[in-house]
N, C-alpha and C positions, 0 to 999 in steps of 0.2 A: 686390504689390497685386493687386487680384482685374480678371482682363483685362488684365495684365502679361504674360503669359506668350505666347511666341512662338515658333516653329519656327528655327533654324540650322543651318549645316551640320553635318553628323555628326562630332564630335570623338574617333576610338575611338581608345582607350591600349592601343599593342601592348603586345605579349607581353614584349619586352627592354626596355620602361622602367618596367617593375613593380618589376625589382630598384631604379630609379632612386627612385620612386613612397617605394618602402621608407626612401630614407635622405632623403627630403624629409618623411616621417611622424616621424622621430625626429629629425630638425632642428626639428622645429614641436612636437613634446613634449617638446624639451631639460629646458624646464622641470622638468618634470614627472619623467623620468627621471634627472636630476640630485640633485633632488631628493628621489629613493628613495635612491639611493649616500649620500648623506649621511645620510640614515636611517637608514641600514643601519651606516652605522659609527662614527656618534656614540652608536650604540645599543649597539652592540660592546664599545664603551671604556668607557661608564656601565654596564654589565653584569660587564663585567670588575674595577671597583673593588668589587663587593658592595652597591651600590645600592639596585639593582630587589630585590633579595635581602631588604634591609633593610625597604624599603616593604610589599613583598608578605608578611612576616611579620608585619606589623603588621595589613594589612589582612583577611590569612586568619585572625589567631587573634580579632580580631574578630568576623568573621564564621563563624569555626571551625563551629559549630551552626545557622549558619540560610547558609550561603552563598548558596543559590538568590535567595535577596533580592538580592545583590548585582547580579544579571544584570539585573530593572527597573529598579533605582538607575542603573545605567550606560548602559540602554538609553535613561531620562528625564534624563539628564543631557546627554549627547550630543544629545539630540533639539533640545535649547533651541539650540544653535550652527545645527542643521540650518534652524530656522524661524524665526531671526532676520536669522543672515548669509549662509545657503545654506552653512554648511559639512559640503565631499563630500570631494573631494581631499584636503585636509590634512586629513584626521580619521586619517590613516597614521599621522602622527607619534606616537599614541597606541595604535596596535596593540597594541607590544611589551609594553607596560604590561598592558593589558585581557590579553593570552595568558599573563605573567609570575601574575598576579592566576587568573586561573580555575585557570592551573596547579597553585598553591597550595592553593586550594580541592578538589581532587581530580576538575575540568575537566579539559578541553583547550585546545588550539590554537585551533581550530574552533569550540568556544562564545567564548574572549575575544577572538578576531576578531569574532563577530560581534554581541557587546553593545558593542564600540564604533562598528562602520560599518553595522549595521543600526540604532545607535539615532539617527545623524545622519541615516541614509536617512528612518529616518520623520519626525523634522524638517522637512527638505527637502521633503519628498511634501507633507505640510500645509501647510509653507509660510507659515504663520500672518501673521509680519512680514518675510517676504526680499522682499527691494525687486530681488532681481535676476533672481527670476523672477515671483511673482505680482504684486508692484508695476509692474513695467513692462508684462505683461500687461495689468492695469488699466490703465494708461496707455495704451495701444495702444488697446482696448476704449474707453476712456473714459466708466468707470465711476470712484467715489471712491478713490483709494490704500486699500490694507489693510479695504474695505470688506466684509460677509459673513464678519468673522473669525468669528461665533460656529459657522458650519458648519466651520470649517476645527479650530479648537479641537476641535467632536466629533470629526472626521476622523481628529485626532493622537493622543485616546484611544484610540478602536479602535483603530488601526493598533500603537500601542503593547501594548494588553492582549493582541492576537492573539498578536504576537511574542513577548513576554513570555512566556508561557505556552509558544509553541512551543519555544521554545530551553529552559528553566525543565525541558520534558520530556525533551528530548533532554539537556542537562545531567546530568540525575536517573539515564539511562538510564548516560550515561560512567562518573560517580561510581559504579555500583554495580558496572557490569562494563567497564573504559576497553577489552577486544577488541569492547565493543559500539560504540565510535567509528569516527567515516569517517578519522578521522587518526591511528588507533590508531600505522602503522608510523609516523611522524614524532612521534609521542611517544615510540615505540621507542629513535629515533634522537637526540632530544634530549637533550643533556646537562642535565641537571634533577636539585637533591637535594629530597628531602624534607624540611620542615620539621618541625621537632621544638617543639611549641609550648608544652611544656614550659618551654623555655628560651627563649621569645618576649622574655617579661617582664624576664627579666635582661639581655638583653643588646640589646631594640631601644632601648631608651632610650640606651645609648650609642652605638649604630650608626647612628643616622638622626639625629641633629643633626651627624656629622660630615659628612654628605653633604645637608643641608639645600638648601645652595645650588641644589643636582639639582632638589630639588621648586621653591625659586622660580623657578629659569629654567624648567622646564616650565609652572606654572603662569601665566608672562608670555609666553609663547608662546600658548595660550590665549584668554589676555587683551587681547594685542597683534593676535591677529587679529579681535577684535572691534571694538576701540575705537578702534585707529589705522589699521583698515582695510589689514591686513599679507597678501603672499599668498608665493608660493615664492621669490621672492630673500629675503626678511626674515627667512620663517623658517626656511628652509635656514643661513643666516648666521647665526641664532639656534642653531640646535641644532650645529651646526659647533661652534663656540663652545662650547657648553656641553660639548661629548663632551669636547676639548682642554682646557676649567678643568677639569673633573672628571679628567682624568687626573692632571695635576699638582696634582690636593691630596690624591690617592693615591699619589703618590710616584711617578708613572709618569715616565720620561724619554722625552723627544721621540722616538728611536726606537719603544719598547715602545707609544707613542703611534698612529703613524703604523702600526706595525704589526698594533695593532687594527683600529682603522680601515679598513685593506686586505680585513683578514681579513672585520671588518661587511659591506664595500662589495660583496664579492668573490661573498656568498652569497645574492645577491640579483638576482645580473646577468642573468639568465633570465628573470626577472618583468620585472625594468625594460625589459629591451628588446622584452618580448611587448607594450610598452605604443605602444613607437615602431614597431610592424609596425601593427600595431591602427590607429595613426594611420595608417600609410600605406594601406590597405584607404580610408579616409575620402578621403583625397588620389586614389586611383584615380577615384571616386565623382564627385570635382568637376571634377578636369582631364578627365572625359568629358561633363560636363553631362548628369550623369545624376541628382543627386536633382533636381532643377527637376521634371525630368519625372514622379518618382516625387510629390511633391507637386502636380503640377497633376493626376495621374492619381487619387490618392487625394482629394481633396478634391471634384473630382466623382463620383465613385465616391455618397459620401457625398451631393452632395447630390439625388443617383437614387434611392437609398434609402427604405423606405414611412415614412411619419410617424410611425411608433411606435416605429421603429427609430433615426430618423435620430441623435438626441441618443447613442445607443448608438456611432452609427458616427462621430461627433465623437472621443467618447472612443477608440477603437479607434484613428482616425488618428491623433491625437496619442503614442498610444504606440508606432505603427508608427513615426511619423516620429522618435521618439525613439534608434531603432536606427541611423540616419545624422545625425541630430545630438544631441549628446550637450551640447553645451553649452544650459544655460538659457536665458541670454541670445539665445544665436543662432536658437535655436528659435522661442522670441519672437516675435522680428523675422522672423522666415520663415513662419511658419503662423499669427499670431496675426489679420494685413491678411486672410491669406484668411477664416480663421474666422469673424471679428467680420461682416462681408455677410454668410455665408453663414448664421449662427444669426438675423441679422435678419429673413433671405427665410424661414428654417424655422420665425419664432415662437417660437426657443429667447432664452433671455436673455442678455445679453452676461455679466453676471457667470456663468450657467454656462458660457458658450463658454472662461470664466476658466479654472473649476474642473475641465472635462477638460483642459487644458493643462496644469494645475499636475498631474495625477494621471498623466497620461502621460511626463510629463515627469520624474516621480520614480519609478517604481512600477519600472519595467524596468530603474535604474538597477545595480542588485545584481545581474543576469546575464548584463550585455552585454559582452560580448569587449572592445568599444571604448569600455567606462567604465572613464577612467584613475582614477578612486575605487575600482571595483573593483579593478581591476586592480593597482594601488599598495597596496591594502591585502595583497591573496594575495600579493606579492610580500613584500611585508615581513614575511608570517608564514610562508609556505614553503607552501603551503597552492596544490595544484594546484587549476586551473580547473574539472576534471571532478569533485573531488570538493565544489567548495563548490556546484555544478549539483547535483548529487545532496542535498546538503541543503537548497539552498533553494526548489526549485523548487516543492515542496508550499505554502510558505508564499508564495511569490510569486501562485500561483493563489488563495490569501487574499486576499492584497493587490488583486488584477484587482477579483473579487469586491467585496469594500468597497468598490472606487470604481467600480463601475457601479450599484450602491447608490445611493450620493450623490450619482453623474449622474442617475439615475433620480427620485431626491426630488427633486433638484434643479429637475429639468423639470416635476413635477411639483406644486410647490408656487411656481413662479415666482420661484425662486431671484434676490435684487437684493441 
């Protein structure tokens, strides 16, 4: 709360309990990096049975002729999870698919990673109906729940059409020459046949009803984190599950089973654990009481700032502050008490003080070292961190753009 904030003594975390710091960041993302291992090798063993094989020839000679379509389709279909339930994190579980699918298509890696977790990012960014971060913002604010949808609705188009488009090019650019890709040598290295879709039609019909099951546990997966309000115990235990049915009704035995699975689990464990350092970097942060500082310095900062500017430097803060908290919720509760006074002293609107919260809080989410959405996505496609920086950075500074935009109209039209 605002005039909360107060001097202590100096907490500084030596130098020898960093490596400590380290394995208290991946005890506090167990979740989360457990979570990837199971990804990783339930994905293994449905892979292994001719599955994803079966799906993605269906879906590539579909789209055989126009596939670029397929990258908005997935981009807006994803987005709906992102602006209904906030879903960032588990949107992993769907990578494999989105990479299996573009690959088909004469994509990469690189584009169907990123029409699955850029199209829930722009979800999340808009926000439209997520109760768990612009709803409780309002709350905090105390303005109406999900009030000003119809800026946020625009919000999700742009953010949508930009992307679209940007990925759509770079797509076009793979497809014509895949040495013009940033994940050329890991297409290199992947084991991947070529469909012959020719022979789509004789033989998907018999190959994808034996493996049906595959699509409806995926698709209750989905559906279960919607509706019953499911997060990584439920559907870790879900896709667990499902890797293990899916072997045995390929005839796999429990060894050849478990040995998938190892194998999933195995090639993945470099991302998962950059996720549990990542946390620890956060745990440094607080066992020094140091972001307190960093948001009571940023928030006046802001509101010193000339009046033209100020609403500008709302937005900036919240996206700064987004880089030491990465959870919604938590952000919320930590910048939103200071905010809401401080837009009321500057004559800004509480519903915009909303709307740079919600834009900060989503925009930065696709580049930050210590967003385990990102981070759980690259892990699960192989896809290093320096090369997905190199592709999205251009579109991120889109992203900036458009929502200093809509902070700017925002302020300007008395955004309520």
């Amino acid at each position: 709360m605002t005039g909360s904030y107060h001097h202590v003594d100096p907490s500084p975390v030596q130098l020898v309990e960093i490596p400590k710091s380290i394995v208290h960041g991946l005890i506090d993302s167990a979740d989360v990096v457990f979570f990837i291992f199971i990804i990783g090798g339930a994905f293994q063993i449905i892979s292994s049975t001719g599955t994803i094989e079966a799906v993605t020839a269906r879906v590539a000679k579909t789209f055989a002729n126009k596939g670029k379509w397929v990258i908005p389709v997935f981009l807006t279909l994803f987005s709906v999870g992102g602006f209904t339930m906030g879903m960032s994190t588990e949107v992993m579980v769907f990578v494999p698919i989105g990479i299996a699918i573009a690959r088909a298509l004469g994509f990469d890696a690189l584009t169907g990673t990123a029409m699955i977790s850029l199209g829930a990012s722009c979800g999340f960014t808009a926000g439209i109906l997520n109760p768990f971060n612009v709803g409780l913002a309002q709350a905090i604010a105390q303005v109406p729940m999900f009030s000003g949808a119809w800026s946020r609705i625009i919000l999700l188009v742009c953010l949508i059409t930009v992307t679209s488009l940007y990925l759509v090019r770079y797509a076009g650019r793979v497809r014509k020459d895949p040495a013009q890709g940033l994940v050329y040598d890991l297409e290199q290295s992947a084991v991947t046949e070529k469909i012959d879709f020719s022979k789509v039609a004789d033989n998907a019909a018999q190959t994808l009803p034996h493996h049906c099951g595959d699509c409806d546990r995926i698709r209750a997966a989905y559906l279960g984190r919607f509706q019953k309000g499911w997060w990584m115990e439920e559907l870790g235990a879900l896709f667990l599950t499902m890797g293990i049915v899916s072997g045995f009704c390929a005839g796999f035995g429990p060894s050849r089973i478990a040995g998938e699975f190892v194998k999933g689990a195995s090639s993945i464990t470099y991302g998962a654990f950059i996720i549990g350092i990542a946390r620890g970097i956060m745990v440094v942060l607080d066992h020094g009481n140091v972001i307190d500082t960093i948001v009571n310095g940023l928030a006046t900062l802001v509101g010193e700032l000339p009046g033209s500017v100020q609403v500008l430097g709302m937005y900036v803060f919240q996206n700064v502050m987004n880089v030491f908290i990465t959870s919604g919720t938590g952000m919320a509760v930590t910048t939103m008490p200071i905010m809401v006074p401080l837009s009321d002293l500057l004559g800004v609107t509480r519903q915009t003080s909303v709307l740079a919260f919600q834009l900060g809080d989503g925009i930065s989410n696709m580049i930050l070292p210590t967003s385990s959405a990102l981070m759980g996505s690259l892990a699960v496609s192989g896809i290093t961190y320096q090369k997905w920086v190199r592709f999205f950075w251009p579109l991120m500074l889109m992203w900036l753009a458009i929502g200093a935009a809509f902070v700017i109209m925002a302020n300007i039209i008395k955004y309520a």
